[in-house]
C-alpha positions in Angstrom: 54.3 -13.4 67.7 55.6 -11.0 69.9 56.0 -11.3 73.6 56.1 -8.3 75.8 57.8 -8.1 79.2 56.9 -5.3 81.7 58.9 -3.9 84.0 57.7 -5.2 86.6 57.8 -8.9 85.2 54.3 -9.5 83.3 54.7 -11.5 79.6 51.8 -10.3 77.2 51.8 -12.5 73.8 50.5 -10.8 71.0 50.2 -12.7 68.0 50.2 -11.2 64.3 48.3 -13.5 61.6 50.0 -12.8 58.7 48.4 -11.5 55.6 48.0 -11.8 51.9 51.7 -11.6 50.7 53.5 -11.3 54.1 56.1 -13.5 53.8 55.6 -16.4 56.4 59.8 -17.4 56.5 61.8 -14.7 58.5 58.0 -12.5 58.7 60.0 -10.2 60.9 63.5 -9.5 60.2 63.5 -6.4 62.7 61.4 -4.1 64.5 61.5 -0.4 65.6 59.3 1.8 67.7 58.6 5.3 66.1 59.5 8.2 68.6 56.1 9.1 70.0 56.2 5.0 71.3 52.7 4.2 69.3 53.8 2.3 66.1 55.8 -0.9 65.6 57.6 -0.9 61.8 59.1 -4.3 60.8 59.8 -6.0 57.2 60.3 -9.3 55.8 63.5 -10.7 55.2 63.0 -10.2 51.6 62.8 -8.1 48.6 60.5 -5.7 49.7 58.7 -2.3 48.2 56.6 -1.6 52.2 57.8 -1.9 55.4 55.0 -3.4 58.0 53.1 -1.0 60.5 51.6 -2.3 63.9 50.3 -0.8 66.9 52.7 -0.9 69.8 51.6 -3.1 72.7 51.1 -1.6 75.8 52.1 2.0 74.2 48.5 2.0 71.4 45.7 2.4 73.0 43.8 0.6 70.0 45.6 -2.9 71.9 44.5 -4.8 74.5 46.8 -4.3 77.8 47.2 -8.1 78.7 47.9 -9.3 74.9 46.2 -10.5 72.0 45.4 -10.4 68.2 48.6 -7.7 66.3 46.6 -6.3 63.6 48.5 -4.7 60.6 47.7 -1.0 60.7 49.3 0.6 58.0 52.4 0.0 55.5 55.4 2.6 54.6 55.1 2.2 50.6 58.7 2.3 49.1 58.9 4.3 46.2 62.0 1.7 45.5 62.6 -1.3 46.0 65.0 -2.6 49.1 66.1 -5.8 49.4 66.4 -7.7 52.6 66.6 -5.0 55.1 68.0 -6.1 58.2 67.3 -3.5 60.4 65.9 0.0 60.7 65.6 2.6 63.3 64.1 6.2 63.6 66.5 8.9 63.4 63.6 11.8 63.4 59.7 11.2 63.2 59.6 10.8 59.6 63.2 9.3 58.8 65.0 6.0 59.5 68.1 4.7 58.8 68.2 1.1 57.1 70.8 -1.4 56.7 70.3 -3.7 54.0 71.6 -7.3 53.6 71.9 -7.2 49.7 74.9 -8.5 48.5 74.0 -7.1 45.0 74.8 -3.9 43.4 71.9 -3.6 40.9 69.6 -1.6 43.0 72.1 0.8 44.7 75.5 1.7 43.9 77.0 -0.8 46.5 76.5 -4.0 48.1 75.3 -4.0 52.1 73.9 -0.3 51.3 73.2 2.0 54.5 69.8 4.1 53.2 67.5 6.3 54.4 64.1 6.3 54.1 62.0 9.4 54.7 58.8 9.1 55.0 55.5 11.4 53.5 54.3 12.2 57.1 54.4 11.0 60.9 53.1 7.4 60.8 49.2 7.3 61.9 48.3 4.1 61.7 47.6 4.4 57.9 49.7 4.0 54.8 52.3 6.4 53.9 54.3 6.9 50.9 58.7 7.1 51.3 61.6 7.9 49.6 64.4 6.0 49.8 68.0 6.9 49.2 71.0 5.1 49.1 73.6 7.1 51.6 76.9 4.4 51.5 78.2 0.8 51.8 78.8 -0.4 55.3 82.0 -1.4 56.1 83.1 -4.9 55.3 86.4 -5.3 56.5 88.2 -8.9 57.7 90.6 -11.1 57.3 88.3 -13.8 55.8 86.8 -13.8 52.1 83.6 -14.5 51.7 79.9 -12.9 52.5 79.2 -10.9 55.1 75.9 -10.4 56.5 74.4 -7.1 58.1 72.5 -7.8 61.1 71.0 -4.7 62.6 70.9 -1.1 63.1 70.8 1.1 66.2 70.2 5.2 66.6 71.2 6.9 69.6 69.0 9.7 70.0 71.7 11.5 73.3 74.7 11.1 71.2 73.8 10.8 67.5 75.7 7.8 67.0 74.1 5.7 64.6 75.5 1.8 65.4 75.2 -1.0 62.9 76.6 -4.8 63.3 78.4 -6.5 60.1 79.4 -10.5 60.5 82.5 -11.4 58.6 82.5 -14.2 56.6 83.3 -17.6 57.5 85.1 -18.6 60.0 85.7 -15.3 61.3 82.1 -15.2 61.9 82.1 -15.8 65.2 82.3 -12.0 66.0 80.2 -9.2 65.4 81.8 -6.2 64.6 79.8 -3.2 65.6 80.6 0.4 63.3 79.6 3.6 64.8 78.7 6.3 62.3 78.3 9.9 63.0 77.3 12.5 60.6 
């Protein structure tokens, strides 16, 4: 489900049943709006080889204005597999920066990779095939041993800064420390 709030203080609830193979625990570990404000991508909390594609409420035309049924319109198909991305955002209409939560190094060089996914065309609504590429390891730095976790991602299109938010391990958890990259 996802509940929109105008400006001006109206709630619209759109709800999203979920599909063959959509992972019903964490269904939507983040979601990002592509730059023309039309398309919604999230993912599962989970490996994953597609990202999820909806219509943007209020933004698509194809929704209803005052809320209703999320259809899935379209997946980004991963030409590799990610696992548990924790957030994404748009850094151009066919690239996003992801941050992933995998504490493994068997699908990427590092653990907690930074990647970039570029995608075959501008999303439409339909699938589209992407390249992925592992670009670094975000920083894990604290006092505390232990795993961290990657929560999110966030591109600003004024400056170029490119944030992402890293808990520390227990105890020193109770911080998030926000990096800010820059090309």
């Amino acid at each position: 489900m996802m509940l929109v709030t105008t400006p001006g203080g109206q709630r619209y609830e759109y709800v999203h049943q979920l599909g063959d193979g959509e992972t019903t625990a964490n269904a939507n570990a983040y979601t990002t709006v592509s730059p023309d404000g039309q398309w919604l991508v999230s993912s599962e909390l989970a490996p994953v080889t597609r990202l999820l594609v909806f219509p943007a409420p209020l933004l698509n035309p194809v929704l209803p204005r005052t809320g209703g049924n999320l259809p899935l319109a379209g997946r980004v198909l991963l030409e590799q597999l990610v696992r548990n991305p924790q957030g994404c955002d748009f850094v151009s209409a066919t690239r996003l920066i992801c941050a992933s939560d995998d504490s493994n190094n068997d699908l990427y060089p590092t653990s907690k990779p930074l990647l970039q996914i570029d995608l075959a065309h501008r999303l439409d609504g339909k699938d589209v095939t992407a390249h992925v590429t592992w670009l670094a390891q975000l920083p894990l730095r604290s006092s505390c041993v232990g795993a961290y976790t990657v929560e999110g991602v966030d591109y600003d299109t004024v400056t170029g800064n490119l944030r992402v938010e890293v808990n520390a391990p227990s105890p020193c958890n109770a911080d998030t420390t926000i990096y800010t990259l820059r090309r």
